[in-house]
LUMSE-229620 format. One record per residue (C-alpha): residue in three letters; x, y, z. Coordinates in steps of 0.5 Angstrom, whole numbers, plus 500, padded with zeros to 3 digits. Example, Ala and Ser with C-alpha at 12.3 -4.5 7.8 and 13.67 -1.06 7.14 Angstrom:
2
<pt rest="Ala" x="525" y="491" z="516"/>
<pt rest="Ser" x="527" y="498" z="514"/>
//
This chain:
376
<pt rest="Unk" x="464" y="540" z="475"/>
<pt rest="Unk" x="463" y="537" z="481"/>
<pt rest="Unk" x="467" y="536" z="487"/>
<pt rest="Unk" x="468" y="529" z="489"/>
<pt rest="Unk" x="467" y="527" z="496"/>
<pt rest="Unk" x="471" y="520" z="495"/>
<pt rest="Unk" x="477" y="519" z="491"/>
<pt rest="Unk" x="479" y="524" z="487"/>
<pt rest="Unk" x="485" y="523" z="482"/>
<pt rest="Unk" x="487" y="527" z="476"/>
<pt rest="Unk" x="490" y="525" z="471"/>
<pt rest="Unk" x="494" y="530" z="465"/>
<pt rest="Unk" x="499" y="530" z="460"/>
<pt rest="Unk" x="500" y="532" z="453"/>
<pt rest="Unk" x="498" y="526" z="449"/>
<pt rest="Unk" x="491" y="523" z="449"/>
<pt rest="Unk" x="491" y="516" z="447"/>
<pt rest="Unk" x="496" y="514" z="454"/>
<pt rest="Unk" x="490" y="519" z="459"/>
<pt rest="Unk" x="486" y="516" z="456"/>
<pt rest="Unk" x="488" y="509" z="457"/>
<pt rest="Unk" x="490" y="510" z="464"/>
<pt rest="Unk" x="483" y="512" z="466"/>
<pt rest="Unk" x="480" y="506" z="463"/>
<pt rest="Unk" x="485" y="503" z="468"/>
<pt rest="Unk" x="484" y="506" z="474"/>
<pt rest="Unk" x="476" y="506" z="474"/>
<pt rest="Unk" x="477" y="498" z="471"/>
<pt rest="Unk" x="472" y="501" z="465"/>
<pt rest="Unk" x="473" y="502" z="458"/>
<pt rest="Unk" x="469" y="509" z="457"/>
<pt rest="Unk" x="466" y="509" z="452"/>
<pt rest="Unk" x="466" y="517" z="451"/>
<pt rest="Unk" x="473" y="516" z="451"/>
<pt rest="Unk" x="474" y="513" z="444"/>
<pt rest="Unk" x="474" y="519" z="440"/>
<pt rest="Unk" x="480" y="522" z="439"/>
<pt rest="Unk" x="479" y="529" z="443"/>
<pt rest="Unk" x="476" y="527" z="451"/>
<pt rest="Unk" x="469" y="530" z="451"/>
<pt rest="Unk" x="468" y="529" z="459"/>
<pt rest="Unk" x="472" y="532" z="464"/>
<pt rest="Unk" x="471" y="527" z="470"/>
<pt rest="Unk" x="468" y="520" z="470"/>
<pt rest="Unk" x="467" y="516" z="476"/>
<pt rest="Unk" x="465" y="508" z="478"/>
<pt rest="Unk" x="462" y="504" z="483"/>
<pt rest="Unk" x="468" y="505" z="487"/>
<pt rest="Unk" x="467" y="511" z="488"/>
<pt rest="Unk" x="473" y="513" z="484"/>
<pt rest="Unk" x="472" y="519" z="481"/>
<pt rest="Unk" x="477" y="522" z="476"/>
<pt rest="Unk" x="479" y="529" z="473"/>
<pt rest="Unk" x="482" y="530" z="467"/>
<pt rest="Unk" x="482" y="536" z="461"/>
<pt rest="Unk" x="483" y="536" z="454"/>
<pt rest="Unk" x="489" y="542" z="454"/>
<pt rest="Unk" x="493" y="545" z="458"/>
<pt rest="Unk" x="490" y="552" z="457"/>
<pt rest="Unk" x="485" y="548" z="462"/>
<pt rest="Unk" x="489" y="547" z="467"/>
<pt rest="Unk" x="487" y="551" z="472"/>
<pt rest="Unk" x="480" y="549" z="472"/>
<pt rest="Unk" x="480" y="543" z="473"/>
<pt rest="Unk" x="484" y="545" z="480"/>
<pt rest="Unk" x="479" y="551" z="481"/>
<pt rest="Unk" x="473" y="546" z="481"/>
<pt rest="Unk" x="478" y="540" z="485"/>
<pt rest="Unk" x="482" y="544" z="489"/>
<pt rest="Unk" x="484" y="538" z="494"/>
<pt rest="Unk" x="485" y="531" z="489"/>
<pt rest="Unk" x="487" y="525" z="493"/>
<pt rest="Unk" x="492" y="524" z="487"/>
<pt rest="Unk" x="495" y="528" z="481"/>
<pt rest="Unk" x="498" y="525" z="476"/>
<pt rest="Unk" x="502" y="527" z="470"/>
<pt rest="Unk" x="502" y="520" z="465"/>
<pt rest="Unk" x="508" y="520" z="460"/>
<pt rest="Unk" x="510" y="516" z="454"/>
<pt rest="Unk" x="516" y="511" z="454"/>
<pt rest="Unk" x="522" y="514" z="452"/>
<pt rest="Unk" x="521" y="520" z="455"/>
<pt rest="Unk" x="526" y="526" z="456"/>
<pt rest="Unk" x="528" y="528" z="464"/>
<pt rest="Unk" x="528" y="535" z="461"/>
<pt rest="Unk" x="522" y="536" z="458"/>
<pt rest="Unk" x="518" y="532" z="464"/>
<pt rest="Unk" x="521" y="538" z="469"/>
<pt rest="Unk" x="519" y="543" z="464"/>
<pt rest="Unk" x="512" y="540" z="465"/>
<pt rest="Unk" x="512" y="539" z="473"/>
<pt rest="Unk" x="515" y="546" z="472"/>
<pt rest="Unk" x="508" y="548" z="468"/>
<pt rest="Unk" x="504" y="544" z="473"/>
<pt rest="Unk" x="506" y="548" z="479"/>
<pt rest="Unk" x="505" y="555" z="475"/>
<pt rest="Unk" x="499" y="555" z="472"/>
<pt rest="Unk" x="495" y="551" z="478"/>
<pt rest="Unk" x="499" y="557" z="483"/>
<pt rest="Unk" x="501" y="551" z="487"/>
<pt rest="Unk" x="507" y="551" z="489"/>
<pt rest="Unk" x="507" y="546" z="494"/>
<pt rest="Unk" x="502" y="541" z="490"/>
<pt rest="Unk" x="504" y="535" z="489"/>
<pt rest="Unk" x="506" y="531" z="481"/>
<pt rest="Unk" x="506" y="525" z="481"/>
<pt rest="Unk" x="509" y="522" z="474"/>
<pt rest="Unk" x="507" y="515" z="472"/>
<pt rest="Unk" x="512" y="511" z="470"/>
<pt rest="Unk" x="512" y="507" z="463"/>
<pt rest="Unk" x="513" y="500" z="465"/>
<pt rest="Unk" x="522" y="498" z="465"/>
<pt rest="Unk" x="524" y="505" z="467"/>
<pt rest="Unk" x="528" y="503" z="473"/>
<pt rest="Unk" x="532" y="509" z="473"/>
<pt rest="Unk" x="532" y="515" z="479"/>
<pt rest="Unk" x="528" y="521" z="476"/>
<pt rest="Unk" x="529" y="529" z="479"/>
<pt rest="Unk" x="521" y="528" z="480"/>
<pt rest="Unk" x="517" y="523" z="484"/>
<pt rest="Unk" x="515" y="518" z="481"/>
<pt rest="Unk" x="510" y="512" z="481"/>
<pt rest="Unk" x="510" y="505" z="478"/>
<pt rest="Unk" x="503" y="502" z="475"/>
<pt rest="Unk" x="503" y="497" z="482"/>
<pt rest="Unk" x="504" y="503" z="486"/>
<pt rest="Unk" x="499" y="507" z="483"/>
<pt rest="Unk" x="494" y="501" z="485"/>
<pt rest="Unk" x="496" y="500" z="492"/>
<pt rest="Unk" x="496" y="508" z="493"/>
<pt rest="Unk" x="489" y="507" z="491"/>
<pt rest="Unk" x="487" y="501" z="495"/>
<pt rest="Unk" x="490" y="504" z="501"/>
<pt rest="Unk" x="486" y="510" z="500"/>
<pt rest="Unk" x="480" y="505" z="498"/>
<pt rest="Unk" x="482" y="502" z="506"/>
<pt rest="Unk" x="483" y="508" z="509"/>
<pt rest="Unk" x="476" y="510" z="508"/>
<pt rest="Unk" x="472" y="502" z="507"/>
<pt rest="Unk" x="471" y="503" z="500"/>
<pt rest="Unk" x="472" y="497" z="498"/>
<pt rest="Unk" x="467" y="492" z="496"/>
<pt rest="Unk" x="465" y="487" z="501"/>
<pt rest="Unk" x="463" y="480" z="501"/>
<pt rest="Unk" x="455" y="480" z="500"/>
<pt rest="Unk" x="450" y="476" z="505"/>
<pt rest="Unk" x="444" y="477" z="507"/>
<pt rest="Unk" x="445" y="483" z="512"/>
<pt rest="Unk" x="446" y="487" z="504"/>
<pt rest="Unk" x="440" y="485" z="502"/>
<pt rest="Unk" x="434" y="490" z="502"/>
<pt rest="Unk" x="430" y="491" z="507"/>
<pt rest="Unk" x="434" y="486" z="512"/>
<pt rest="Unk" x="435" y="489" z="519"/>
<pt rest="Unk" x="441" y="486" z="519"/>
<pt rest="Unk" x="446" y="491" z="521"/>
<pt rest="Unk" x="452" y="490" z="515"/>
<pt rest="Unk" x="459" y="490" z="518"/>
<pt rest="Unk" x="465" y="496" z="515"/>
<pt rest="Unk" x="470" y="490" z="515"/>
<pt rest="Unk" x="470" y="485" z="509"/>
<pt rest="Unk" x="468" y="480" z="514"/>
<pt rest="Unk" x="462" y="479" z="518"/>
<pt rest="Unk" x="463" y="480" z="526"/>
<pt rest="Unk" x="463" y="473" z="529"/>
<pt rest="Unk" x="463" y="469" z="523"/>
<pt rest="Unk" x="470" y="466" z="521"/>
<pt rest="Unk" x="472" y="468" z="515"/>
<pt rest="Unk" x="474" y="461" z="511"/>
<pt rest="Unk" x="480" y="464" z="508"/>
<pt rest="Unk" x="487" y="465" z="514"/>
<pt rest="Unk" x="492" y="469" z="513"/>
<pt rest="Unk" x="499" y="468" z="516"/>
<pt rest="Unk" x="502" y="474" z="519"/>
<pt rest="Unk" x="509" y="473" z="519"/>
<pt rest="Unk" x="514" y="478" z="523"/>
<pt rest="Unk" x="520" y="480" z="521"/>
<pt rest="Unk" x="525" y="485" z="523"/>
<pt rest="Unk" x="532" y="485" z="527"/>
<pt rest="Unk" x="533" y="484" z="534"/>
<pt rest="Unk" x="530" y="489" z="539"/>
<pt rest="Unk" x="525" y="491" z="534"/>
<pt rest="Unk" x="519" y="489" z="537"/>
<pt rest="Unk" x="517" y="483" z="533"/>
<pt rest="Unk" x="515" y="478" z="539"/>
<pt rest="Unk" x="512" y="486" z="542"/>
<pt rest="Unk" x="508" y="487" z="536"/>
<pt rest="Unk" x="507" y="480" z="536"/>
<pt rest="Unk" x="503" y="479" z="543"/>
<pt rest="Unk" x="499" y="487" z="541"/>
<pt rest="Unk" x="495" y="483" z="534"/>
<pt rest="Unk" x="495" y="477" z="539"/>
<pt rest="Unk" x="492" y="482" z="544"/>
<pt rest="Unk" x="496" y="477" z="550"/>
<pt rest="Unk" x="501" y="480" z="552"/>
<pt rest="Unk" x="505" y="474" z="555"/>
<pt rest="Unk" x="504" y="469" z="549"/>
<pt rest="Unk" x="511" y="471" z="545"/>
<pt rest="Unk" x="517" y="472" z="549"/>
<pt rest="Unk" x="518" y="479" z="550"/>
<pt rest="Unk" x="523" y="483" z="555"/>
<pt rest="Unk" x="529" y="487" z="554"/>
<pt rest="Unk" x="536" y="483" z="553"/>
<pt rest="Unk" x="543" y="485" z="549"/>
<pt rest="Unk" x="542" y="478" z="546"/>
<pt rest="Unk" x="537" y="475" z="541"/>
<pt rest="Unk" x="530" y="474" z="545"/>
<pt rest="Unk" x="526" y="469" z="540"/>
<pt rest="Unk" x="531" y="464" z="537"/>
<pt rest="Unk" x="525" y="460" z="533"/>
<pt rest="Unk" x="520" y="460" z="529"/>
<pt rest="Unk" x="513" y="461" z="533"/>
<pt rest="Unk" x="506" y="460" z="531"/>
<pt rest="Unk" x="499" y="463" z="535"/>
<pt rest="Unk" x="492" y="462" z="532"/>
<pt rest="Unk" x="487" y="467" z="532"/>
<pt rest="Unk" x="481" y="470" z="530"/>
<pt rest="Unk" x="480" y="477" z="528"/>
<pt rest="Unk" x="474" y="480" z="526"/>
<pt rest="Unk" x="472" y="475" z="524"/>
<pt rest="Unk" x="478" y="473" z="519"/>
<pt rest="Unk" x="482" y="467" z="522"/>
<pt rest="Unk" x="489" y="469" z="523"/>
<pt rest="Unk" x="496" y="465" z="524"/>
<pt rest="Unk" x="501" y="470" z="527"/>
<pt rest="Unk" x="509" y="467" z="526"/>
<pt rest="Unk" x="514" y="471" z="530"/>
<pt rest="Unk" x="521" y="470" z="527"/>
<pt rest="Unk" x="529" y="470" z="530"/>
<pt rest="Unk" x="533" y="476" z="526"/>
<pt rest="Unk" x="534" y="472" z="520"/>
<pt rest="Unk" x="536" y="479" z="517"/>
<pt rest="Unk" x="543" y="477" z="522"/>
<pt rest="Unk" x="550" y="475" z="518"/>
<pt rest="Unk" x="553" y="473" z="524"/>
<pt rest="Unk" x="547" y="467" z="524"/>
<pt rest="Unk" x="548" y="465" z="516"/>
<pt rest="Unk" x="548" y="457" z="519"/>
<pt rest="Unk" x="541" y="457" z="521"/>
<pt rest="Unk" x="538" y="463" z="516"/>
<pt rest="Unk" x="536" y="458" z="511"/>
<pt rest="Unk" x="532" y="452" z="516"/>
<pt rest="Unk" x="528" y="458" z="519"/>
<pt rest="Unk" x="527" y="461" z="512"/>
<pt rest="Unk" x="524" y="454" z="510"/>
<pt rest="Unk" x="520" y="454" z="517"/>
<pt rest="Unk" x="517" y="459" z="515"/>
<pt rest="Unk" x="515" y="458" z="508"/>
<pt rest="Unk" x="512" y="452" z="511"/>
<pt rest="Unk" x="507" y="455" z="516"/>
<pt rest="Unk" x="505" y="459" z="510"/>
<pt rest="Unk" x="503" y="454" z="506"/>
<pt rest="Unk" x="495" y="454" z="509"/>
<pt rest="Unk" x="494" y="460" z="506"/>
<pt rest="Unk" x="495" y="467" z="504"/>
<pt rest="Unk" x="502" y="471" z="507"/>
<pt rest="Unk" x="504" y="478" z="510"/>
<pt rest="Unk" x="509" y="480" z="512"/>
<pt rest="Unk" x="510" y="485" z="517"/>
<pt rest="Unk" x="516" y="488" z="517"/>
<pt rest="Unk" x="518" y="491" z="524"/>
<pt rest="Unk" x="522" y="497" z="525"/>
<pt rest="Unk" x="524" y="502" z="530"/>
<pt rest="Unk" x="521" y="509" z="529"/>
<pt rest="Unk" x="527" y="511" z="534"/>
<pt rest="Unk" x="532" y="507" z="531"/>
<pt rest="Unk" x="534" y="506" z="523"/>
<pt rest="Unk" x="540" y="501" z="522"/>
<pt rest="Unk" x="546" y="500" z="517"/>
<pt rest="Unk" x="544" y="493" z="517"/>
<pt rest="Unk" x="537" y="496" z="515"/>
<pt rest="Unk" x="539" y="499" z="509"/>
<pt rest="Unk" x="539" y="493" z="506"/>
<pt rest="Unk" x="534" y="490" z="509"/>
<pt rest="Unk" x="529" y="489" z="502"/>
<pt rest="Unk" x="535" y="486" z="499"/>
<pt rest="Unk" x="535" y="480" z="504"/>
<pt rest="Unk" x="527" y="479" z="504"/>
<pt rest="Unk" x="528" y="478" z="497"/>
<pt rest="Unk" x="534" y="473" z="497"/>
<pt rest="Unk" x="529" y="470" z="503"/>
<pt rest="Unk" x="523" y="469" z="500"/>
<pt rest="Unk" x="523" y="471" z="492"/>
<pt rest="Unk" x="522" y="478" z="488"/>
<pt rest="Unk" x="515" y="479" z="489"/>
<pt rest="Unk" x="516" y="480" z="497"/>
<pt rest="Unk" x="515" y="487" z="497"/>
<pt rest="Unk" x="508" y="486" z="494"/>
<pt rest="Unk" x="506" y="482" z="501"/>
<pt rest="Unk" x="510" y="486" z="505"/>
<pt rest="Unk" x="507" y="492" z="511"/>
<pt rest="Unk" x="512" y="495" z="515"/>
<pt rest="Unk" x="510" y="495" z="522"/>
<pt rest="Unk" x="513" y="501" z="526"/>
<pt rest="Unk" x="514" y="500" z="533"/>
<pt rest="Unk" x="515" y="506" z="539"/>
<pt rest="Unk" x="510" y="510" z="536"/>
<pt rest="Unk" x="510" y="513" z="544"/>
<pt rest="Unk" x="517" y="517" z="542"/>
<pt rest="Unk" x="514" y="520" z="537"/>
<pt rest="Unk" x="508" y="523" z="541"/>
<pt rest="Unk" x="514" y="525" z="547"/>
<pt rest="Unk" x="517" y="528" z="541"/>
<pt rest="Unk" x="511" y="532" z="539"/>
<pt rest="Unk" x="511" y="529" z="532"/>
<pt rest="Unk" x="507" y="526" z="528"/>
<pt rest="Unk" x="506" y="519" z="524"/>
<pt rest="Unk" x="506" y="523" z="517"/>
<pt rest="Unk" x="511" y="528" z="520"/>
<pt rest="Unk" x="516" y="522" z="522"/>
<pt rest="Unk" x="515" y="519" z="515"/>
<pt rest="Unk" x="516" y="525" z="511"/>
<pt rest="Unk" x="523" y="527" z="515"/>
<pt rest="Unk" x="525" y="520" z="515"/>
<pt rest="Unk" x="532" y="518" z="513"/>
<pt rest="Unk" x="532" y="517" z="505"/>
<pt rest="Unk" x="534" y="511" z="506"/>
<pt rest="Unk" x="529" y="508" z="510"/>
<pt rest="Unk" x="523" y="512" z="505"/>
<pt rest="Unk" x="525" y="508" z="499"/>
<pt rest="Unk" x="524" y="502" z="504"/>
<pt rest="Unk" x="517" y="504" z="505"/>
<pt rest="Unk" x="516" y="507" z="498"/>
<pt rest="Unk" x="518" y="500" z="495"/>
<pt rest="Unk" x="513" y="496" z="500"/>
<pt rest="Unk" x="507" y="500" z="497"/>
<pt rest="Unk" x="507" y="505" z="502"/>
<pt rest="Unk" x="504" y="501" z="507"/>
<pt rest="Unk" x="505" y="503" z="513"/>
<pt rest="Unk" x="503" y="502" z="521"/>
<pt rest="Unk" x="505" y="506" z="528"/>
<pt rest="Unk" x="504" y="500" z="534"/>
<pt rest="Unk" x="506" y="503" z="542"/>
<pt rest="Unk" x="506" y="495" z="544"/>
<pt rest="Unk" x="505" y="498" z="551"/>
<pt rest="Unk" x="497" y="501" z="549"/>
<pt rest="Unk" x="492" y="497" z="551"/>
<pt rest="Unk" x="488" y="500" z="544"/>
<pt rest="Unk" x="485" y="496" z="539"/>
<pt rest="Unk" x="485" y="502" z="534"/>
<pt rest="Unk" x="492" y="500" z="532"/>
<pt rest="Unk" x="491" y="492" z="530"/>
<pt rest="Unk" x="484" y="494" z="526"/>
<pt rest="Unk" x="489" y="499" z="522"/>
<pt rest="Unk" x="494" y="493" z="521"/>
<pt rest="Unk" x="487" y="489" z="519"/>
<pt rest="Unk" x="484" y="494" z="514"/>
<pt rest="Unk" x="491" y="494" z="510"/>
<pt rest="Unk" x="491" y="487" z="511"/>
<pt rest="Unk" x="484" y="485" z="508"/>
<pt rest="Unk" x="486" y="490" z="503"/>
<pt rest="Unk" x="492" y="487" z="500"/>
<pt rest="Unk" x="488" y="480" z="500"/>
<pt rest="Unk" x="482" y="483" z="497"/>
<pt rest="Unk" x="486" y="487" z="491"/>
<pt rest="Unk" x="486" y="481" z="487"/>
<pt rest="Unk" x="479" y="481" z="487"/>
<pt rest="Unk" x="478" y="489" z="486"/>
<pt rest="Unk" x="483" y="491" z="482"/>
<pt rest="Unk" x="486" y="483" z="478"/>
<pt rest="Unk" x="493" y="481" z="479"/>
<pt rest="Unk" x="499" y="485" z="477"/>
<pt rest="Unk" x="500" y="481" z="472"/>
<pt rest="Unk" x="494" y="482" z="468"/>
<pt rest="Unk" x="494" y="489" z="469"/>
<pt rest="Unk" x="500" y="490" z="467"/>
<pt rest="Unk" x="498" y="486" z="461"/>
<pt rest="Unk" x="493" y="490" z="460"/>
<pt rest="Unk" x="496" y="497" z="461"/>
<pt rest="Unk" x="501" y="495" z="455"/>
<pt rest="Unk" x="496" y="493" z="451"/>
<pt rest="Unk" x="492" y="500" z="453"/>
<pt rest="Unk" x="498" y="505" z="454"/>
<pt rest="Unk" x="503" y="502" z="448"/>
<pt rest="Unk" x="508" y="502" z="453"/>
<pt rest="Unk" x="510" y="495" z="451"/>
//
């Protein structure tokens, strides 16, 4: 078995038919040496450079870790109606046989299980958005095809889905949302890269008291930017809806992210349900169009920690947050002058637009995996 040099996900459990099943998901292929009932292979890869791993038995468990030392990912997939002990158990057997303590098993939750488990967990959404971050991280996601990605062109291709100086015909509206005194009209400015375009200053009161719209260009891709009062504030329940209604106008020209701005020094009771009012405000599939934006990423730098340290060691409360957003996340300093940390945001950004194209919509893969996995 070769090592793969680009994502590499392995997969186990106990019953054939749902590992199976899942591998046909993530590599979006039905494979065909999969169709027998024992599995004959025991890696498989796409065009995407998605590279699965995967074993007949548990006996050879420690070979595939032997030979994959380091996966992206490794899952532990399980019927619907699965016991807690047993999965335990099995988490338990993963982490003895592989003589890994610290090896991280993730279990992929049948569909309708909303249950809190003693083992972490993945649903069939998060699984494919931890692959698309994944994909983005190391710009492998597929590109629009021009002229520049024929052969023998000599013109240089461009890593962004979108080619430098050509506007995109697509603009997407980056919303900015959050508390009071979290940086949104900061970090508003930050994408703007002007520094005085939304009002930003230190104040006991609320600074942005109305919706605020910036157009730019990207990259090449169109971008709105819409800075936002706190509509998070229930002291402010009067004006709440017409800036809600402001905002969901500005959107209708084109697809929306929302940026979910938070304080990395600072997590607020009013934060804790904070999900709660987005979707009360802008539906139940917010959460699938949202990236939390952390600003003050310079506290964490005086601090000696790091972003991943910061998000690891984070409050309970605020990790669910992030991992109920797909765990798509980015550090601003609002007062660098860099662009690595707007590009960072873009690649998030043109990953979620492009997830569609990628991976389908949630719904059809969800249909689809009901319909592979039985988990109907």
């Amino acid at each position: 078995m070769s090592r793969c040099k680009k994502i590499s996900v392995v997969v186990l459990g106990s019953e054939d038919h749902l590992k199976k099943a899942l591998i046909s998901l993530i590599l979006e292929n039905e494979l065909s040496p999969l169709s027998k009932t024992d599995l004959k292979k025991d890696n498989y890869r796409n065009e995407n450079d998605i590279c699965v791993f995967t074993c007949a038995a548990w006996d050879d468990l420690r070979k595939v870790f032997a030979d994959n030392p380091d996966p992206d990912m490794s899952l532990l997939v399980v019927n619907k109606g699965f016991s807690k002990d047993t999965v335990c158990q099995q988490v338990e057997h993963l982490h003895k046989e592989t003589i890994e303590r610290t090896r991280e098993f993730i279990v992929v939750q049948p569909f309708g299980c909303k249950e809190s488990y003693p083992f972490k967990c993945y649903t069939i959404d998060q699984l494919f958005s931890e692959l698309i971050q994944l994909a983005n991280d190391r710009n492998l996601m597929p590109t629009n095809t021009s002229p520049a990605d024929q052969p023998g062109s000599s013109t240089p291709t461009s890593a962004s889905p979108m080619i430098d100086g050509k506007h995109s015909g697509t603009e997407v509206n980056l919303v900015l949302l959050g508390m009071a005194g979290t940086g949104k009209s900061a970090s508003g400015n930050t994408i703007l890269r002007k520094k005085e375009t939304f009002t930003s200053k230190p104040s006991s009161c609320p600074v942005t008291t109305e919706c605020q719209e910036v157009k730019t260009v990207i990259g090449g891709r169109r971008v709105r930017v819409i800075d936002t009062p706190d509509i998070f504030d229930d002291e402010m329940k009067s004006s709440i809806k017409e800036h809600v209604r402001k905002v969901k106008e500005l959107c209708q020209s084109g697809p929306c992210v929302y940026l979910l701005v938070m304080h990395v020094s600072r997590f607020t009771d009013g934060e804790r349900g904070i999900l709660k009012k987005l979707e009360t405000a802008f539906g139940s599939k917010v959460r699938e169009q949202t990236v939390i934006l952390f600003t003050r990423g310079g506290d964490l730098e005086q601090g000696g920690m790091s972003f991943k340290e910061f998000l690891d060691d984070c409050q309970p409360d605020l990790q669910k947050i992030v991992e109920k957003c797909g765990r798509r996340h980015v550090l601003f300093e609002n007062s660098a002058s860099g662009s690595d940390q707007v590009e960072t945001l873009m690649q998030i950004v043109d990953g979620m637009l492009k997830k569609k194209e990628t991976y389908g919509t949630y719904k059809d893969r969800r249909i689809k995996g009901q319909d592979r996995m039985g988990w109907d």
